[in-house]
N, C-alpha and C positions, 0 to 999 in steps of 0.2 A: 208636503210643504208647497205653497202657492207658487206658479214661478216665478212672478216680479220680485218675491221676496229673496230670492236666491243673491242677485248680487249685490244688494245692502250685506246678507249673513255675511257671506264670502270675501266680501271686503273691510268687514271688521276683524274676521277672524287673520286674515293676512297685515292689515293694521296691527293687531294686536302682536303679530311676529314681530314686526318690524319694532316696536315697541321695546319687546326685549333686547332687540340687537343693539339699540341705540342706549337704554339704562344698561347693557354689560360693558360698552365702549365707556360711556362716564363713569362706570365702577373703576373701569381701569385706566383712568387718565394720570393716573402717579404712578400708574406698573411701569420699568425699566422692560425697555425692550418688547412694548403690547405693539399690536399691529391692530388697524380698527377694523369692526368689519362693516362692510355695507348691504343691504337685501336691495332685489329685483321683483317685478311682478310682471303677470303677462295674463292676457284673458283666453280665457278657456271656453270652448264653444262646442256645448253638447253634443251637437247637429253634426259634426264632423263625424260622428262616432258614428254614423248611421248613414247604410250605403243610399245613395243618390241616383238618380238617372238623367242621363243630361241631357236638355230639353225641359219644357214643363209638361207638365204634369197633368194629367185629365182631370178635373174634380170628379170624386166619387163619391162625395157627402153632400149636405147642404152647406151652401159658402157660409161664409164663420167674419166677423168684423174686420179680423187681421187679415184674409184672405182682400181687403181692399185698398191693405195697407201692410204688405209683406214686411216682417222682422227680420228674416233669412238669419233666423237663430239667436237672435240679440236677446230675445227675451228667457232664452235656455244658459243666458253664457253667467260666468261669473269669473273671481279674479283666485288666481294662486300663486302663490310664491314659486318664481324662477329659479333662486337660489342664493345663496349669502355668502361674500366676494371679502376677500381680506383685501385691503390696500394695503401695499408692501410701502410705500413713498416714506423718504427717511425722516425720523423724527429729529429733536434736537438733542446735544450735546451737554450735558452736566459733569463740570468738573470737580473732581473729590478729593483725589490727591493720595484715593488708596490703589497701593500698583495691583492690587489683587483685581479692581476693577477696569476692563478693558471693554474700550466701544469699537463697532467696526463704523468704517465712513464708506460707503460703499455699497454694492448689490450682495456679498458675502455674508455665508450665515457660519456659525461655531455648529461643531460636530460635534455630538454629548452622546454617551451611551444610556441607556433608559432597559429596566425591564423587558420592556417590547421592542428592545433592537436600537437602532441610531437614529435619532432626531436630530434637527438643526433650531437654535435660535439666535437669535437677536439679543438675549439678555445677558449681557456680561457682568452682571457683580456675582462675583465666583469667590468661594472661600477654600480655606484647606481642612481636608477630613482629622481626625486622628492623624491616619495614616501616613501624612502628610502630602495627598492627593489634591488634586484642584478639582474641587465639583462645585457645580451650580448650589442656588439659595434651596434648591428641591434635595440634593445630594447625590446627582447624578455625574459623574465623571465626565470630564471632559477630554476629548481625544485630542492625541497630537498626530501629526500630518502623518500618514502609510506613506509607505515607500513605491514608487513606480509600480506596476504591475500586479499589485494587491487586490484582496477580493473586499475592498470598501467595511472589512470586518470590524468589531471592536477591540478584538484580543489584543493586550498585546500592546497597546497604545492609549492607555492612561499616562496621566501626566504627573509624577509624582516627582518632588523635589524635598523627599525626607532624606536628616544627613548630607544635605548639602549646605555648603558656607559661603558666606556672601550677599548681597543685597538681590533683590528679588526685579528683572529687568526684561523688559519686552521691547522690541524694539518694531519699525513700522510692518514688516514683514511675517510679524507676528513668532517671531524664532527668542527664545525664553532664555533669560542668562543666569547665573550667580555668580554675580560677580563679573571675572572674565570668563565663566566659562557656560559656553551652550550646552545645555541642558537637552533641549527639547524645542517643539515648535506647534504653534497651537495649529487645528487644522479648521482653516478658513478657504469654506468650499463656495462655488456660484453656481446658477441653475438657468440652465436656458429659457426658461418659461416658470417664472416664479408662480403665477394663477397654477399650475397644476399640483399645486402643495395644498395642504390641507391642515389646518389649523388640529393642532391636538393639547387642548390646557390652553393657559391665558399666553403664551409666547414659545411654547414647543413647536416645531410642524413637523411631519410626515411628510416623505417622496412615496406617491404611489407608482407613480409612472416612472420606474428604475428603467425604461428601457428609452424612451424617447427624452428624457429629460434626466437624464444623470446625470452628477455631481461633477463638476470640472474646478479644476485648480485657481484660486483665485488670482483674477489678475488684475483686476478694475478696484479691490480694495485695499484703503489702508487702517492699519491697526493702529488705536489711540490708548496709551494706556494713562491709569488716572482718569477716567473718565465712563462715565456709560451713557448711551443710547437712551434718551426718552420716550414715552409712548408719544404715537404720530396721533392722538386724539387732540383736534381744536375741542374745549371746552364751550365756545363758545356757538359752534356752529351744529356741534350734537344737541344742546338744549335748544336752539331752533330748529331743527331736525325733529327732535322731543316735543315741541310745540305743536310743530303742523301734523304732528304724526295723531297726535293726541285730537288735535281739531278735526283730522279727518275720520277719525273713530268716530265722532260725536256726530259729525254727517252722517255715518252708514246707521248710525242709532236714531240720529232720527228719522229716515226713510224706514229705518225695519218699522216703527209707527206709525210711519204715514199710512205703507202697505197695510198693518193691521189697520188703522179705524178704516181705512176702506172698505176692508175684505167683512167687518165687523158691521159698516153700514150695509153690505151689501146683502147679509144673512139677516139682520135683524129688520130692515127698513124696507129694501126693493124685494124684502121675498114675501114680504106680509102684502104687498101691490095684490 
């Protein structure tokens, strides 16, 4: 492939990421509890990859056009995705008036057991199993607070309120009543460095980093109940995001044409010269 044509390709095909990230944030601008995500890009410059000597260089060929007008690699580089950033920033408030659903106000995520070990999210409309358990709209349990010096496990801390009598009561603290009586208490944890989580599903996330960034005790949030958490998606500013994303596709399509009729005058027209 030619190499002016390189960063047209490469900046459509990173366009075209970006794309997606922006139509999955407007799918889920009605999901309770989404977080949006954003993409990065950074250019990438072939020439790095290829050891140097410092100084110039003797010419050892015949000078070349560019040798009167050095690139120092512009013409090797192209663009690739950095990586793709959840924004944690709180969404709004919807009141519903079912106590099953509770929003956190705060940096605080809900602890849920899953297949794959303990998640946190953000989604509080929770229902009761059969069994008379409290799990998520997926049907994953939701844990109540471990006791001091625990190993962060699941066992053992499902929240279940079967055969019990009385109205169903949460209060700011997130400690669970029937009636007068405490039940249990949801476990509403905060993370020193929320960017080192990692999105898993439309509002699950993952702690990879259990050693620099473990779970602490919430102390900055309050629990609301009757109420939940909306996605922090502006509709408004993702489909101008979706605009320019799109506009800028349309640029690297049409430079990928320009480079072809050139390359296309240059075999058909200057080689007949």
């Amino acid at each position: 492939m030619s190499k002016p044509l390189w960063p047209a390709v490469s900046g459509a095909i990173a366009r075209d990421h970006q794309i997606e990230v922006i139509s999955n944030n407007l799918a889920n601008v009605n999901t309770n509890g989404f977080k949006r995500d954003d993409i990065s890009f950074k250019e990438y410059l072939s020439k790095n990859e290829k050891m140097t000597i410092e100084g110039e260089e003797i010419p050892r060929s015949p000078i070349k056009d560019k040798d009167l007008y050095p690139l120092d690699g512009r013409d090797q580089s192209f663009v690739v995705v950095n990586g793709t950033h959840t924004k944690f920033s709180t969404g709004g408030f919807r009141v519903t008036d079912n106590p099953l659903d509770i929003a956190l106000s705060g940096p605080g995520f809900f602890e849920i057991s899953t297949p794959n070990g303990i998640r946190y999210t953000k989604a509080g409309s929770f229902k009761l199993s059969p069994e008379g358990k409290v799990v998520t709209t997926d049907g994953y349990p939701v844990l109540s607070k471990g006791v001091e010096g625990d190993t962060g496990e699941a066992g053992g801390r499902e929240i279940s309120i079967a055969d019990r009598e009385g109205s169903f009561h949460v209060n700011s603290q997130g400690e669970i009543y029937m009636g007068d009586e405490k039940v249990s208490q949801f476990s509403v944890v905060e993370f020193p460095n929320v960017n080192l989580m990692r999105k898993t599903g439309s509002t699950n996330f993952e702690n990879k980093n259990t050693l620099q960034n473990a779970p602490i005790a919430s102390t900055q949030t309050e629990v609301k109940q009757g109420m939940v958490e909306t996605s922090n998606v502006n509709p408004v500013q993702e489909i101008s995001n979706l605009i320019r994303a799109n506009r800028m596709f349309e640029q690297d399509l049409k430079a990928m044409k320009t480079v072809n009729d050139m390359l296309s005058k240059e075999v058909n027209e200057i080689g007949k010269m």
